[in-house]
N, C-alpha and C positions, 0 to 999 in steps of 0.2 A: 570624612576621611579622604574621598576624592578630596576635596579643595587642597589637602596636605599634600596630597602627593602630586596634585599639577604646580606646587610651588616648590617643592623639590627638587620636579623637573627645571623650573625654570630658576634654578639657584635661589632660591628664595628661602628663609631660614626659620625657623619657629623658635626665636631666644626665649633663654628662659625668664628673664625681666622684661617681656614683654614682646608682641611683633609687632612690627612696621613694614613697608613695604620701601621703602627711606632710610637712610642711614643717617640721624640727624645728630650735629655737633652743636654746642650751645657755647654762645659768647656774650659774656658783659665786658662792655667796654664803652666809652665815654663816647658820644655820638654826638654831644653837645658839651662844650665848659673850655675850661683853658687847655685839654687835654684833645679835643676831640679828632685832632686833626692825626695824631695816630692812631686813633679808635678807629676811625672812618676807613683811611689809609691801611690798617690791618687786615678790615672786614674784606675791601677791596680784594688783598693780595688772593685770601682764602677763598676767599670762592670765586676768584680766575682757577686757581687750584684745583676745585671742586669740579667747576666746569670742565675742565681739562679731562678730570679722570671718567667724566659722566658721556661724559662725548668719546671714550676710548671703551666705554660696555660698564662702567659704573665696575662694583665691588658685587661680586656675584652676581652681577644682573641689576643691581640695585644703586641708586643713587642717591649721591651725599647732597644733604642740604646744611647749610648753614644758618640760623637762628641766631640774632643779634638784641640784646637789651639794653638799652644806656643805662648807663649809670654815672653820667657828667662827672666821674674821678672823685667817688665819694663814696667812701668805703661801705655805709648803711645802707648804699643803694644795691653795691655789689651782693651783698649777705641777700640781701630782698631778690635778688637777681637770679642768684645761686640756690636756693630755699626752690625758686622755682622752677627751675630746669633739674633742679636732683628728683621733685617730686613724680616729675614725667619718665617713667620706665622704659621709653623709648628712645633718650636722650644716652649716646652710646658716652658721648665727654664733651668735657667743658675744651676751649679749645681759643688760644689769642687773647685772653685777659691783659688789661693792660695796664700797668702801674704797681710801683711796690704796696703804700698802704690796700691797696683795694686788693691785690692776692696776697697778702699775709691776713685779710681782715675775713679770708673764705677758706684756708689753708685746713683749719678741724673741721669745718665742713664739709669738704671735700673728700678726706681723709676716713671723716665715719662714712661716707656716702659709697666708699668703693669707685667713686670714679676719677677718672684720671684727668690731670686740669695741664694742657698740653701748649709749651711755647708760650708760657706768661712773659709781656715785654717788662722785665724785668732781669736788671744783673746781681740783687742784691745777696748777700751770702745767707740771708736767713731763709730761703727759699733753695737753696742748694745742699742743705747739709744731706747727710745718709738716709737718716730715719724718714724724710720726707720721699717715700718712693711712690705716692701717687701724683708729681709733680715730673712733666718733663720739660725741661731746660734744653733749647734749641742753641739762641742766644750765647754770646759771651759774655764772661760774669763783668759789672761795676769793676772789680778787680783790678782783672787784664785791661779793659781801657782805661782807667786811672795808671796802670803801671807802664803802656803805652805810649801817654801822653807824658808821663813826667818823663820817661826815657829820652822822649823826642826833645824836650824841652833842656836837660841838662846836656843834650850832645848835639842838638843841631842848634838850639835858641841859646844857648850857653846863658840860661837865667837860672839869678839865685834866689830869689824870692816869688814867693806864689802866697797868693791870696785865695779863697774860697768862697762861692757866692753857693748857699744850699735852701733846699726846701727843708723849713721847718717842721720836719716827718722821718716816716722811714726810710724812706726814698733819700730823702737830702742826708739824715745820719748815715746814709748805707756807703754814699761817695764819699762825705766825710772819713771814713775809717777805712773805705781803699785807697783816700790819698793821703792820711798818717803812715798806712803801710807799705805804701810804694817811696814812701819818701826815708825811710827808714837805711841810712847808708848811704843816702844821696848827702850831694851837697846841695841841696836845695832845702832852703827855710821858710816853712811854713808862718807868714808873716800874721795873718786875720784869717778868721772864720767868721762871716757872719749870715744868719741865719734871713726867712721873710716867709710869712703868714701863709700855710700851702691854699691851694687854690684862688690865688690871688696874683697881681701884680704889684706890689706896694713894696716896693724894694729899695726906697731914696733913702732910709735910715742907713741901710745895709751899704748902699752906694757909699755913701759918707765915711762909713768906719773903715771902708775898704782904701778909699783916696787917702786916708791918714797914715795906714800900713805899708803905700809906697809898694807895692805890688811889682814886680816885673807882666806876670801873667796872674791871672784871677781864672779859677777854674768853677764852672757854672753849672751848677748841678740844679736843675730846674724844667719846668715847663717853657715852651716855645715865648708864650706870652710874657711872660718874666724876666725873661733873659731877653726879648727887644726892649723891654722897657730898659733892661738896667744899662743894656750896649748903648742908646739913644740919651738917657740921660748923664750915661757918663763920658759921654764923645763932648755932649753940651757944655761939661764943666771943666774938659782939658782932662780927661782921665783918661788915658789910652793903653794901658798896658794891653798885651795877648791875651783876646778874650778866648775862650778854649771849654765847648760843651761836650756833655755826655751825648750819645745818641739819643736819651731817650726827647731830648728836646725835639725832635722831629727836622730835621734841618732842610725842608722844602717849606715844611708852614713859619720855620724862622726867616727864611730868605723874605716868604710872602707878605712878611707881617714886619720887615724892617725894610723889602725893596733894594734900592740902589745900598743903602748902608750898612746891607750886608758884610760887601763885600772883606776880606782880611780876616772874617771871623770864621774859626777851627771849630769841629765837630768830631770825633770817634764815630766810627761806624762800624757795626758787628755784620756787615753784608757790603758785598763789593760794590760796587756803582750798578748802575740801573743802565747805564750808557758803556760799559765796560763788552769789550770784543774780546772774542777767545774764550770767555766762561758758558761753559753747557748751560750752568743753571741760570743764566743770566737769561740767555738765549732762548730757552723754555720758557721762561717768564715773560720777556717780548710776545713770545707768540701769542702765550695763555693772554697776556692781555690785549692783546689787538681780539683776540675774538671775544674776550667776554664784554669789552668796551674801547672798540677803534679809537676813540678820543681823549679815554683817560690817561691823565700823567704818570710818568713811569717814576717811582721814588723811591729812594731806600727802603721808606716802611712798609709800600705796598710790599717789594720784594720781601721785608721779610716776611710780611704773609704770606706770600706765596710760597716761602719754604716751609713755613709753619704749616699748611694746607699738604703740601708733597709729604712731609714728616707723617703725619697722621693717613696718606693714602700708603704708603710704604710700609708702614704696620698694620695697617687693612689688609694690607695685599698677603702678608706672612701668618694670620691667622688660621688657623685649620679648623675647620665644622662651623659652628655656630657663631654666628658674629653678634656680640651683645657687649651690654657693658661690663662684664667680669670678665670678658675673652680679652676687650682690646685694654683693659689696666693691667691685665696678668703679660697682655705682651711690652707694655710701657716699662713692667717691673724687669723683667726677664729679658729683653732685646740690647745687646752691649752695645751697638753704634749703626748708623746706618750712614749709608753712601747716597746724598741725592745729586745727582748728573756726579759733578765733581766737587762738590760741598761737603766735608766728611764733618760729621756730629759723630761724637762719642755720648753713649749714653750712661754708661754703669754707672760714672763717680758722681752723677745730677748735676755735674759744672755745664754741662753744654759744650758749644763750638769755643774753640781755642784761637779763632780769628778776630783782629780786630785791622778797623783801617782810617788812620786819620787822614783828614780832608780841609779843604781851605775852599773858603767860596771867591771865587774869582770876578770880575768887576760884571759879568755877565749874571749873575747872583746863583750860576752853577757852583757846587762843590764836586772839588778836583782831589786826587789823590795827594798824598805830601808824601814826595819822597824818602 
């Protein structure tokens, strides 16, 4: 009984699924595969995040740890991943998943488990409907950047044919069917669709059916690794239309992995620049990472971990009594929007943030805003 009440005193909590004296969050995500370089990159952002909040007196006195499992972007790994961070009652949420098949492939698991699976990098719409309310959506949907780019494209590129480069998944159907729907009233004709083996690079079929389609722009709904092979082989054959990615292709490890030949190739981005003056949350992010690692690179994805990490200390912060994992899913279900610096995420509708921002990498292999 003493022990209870010196941890009382010291904010320290007795949840009911379990104590710790930690607040731990658990993440699978691809640490190794064609994926890894947003996994890595994510892990980073969140626990700058963590740091941040643990070095300002933690969450009651108590401090968040972060827990990472690869799962090389393979959805059996993810289920194997998941199975075991639900099984640890100290485990408050899943938290940074990263990829459509791999969180729709842990979505009922999650869902019987009671706990909350927070900022999956994913925009697809089958992760955003209603019923899914132990899911929170940071992120902006596949949607809004497909509706984005094809805007920009019929009013500033003034092109009438687009082509489609997609993973063969849920991931690559999910851009598929936001850019039928964004193109819906456009004068822009959807010329080819062609598909390539996920987790792989073997995209020269897909190259080919796409060059016969006469493309103005080809929209690249893929992993980093994928999308330099197909930029690289299709420059090699005089294929040049506007090549034009989703975010989740990572566009620091696309830079990395095509180099100088970057350069001209477009990306969406659901997070402002990392290099960007004027934004708080940017500015926050600077600092969280200069102290959690002076030398690491500042990049889109880390950032959006770092908001993904702020997201989840911001509903720490609004919980009353007992912090466990039924307290912080009931505030995931229950909390309409939150404000991080000047970031604003809505939360009720499960759409996430409503920002999107396209970019062009310039001959330096930075991407830059596109007006």
């Amino acid at each position: 009984m003493r022990f209870l009440f010196l941890c009382a005193l010291a904010g320290i909590f007795w949840p009911a699924d379990g104590w710790s004296a930690e607040l731990i969050f658990a993440q699978s995500a691809p640490l190794s595969g064609p994926a890894q370089a947003m996994g890595q990159q994510m892990r980073t952002g969140i626990r700058a995040a963590f740091l941040e909040a643990n070095r300002a007196g933690g969450i009651a006195g108590r401090n968040l740890v972060l827990e990472t499992l690869d799962d090389q972007y393979e959805p059996e790994l993810t289920i194997k991943n998941a199975q075991h961070f639900i099984a640890r009652d100290n485990v408050i949420a899943m938290i940074g998943g990263v990829g459509t098949p791999t969180s729709r492939a842990v979505l009922s698991l999650v869902e019987a488990a009671g706990i909350a699976y927070v900022a999956p990098v994913t925009g697809a719409a089958a992760l955003r409907k209603p019923e899914h309310k132990a899911v929170l959506n940071v992120r902006a949907s596949y949607n809004l950047e497909v509706l984005r780019i094809v805007e920009w494209l019929a009013h500033s590129a003034k092109a009438a044919r687009i082509g489609i480069l997609y993973q063969d998944d849920s991931y690559g159907l999910a851009g598929l069917a936001a850019l039928q729907d964004a193109l819906a009233g456009k004068r822009i004709q959807l010329v080819g669709a062609a598909p390539y083996l996920r987790n792989t690079a073997a995209v020269k079929q897909a190259l080919l059916n796409l060059e016969q389609a006469a493309p103005e722009a080809v929209l690249i709904v893929s992993t980093y690794q994928a999308a330099a092979a197909f930029v690289r082989w299709a420059r090699k054959i005089g294929f040049t239309p506007l090549f034009i990615n989703l975010s989740f292709v990572s566009s620091d490890a696309l830079a990395a992995e095509l180099g100088a030949e970057v350069a001209g190739i477009y990306v969406s981005q659901v997070v402002p620049s990392p290099q960007q003056h004027g934004s708080r949350l940017v500015e926050k992010f600077r600092a969280a990472m200069v102290d959690f690692d002076g030398g690491v690179a500042l990049t889109y994805q880390s950032l959006e971990g770092y908001l993904a990490g702020r997201v989840a200390v911001e509903l720490l912060h609004r919980l009353e009594g007992g912090i466990n994992r039924g307290s912080f899913l009931n505030a995931v279900q229950t909390t309409a929007e939150l404000q991080v610096e000047d970031f604003y995420v809505p939360l009720s509708d499960r759409q996430g943030a409503r920002r999107v921002y396209l970019t062009v990498a310039d001959r330096s292999g930075r991407f830059v805003p596109v007006p």
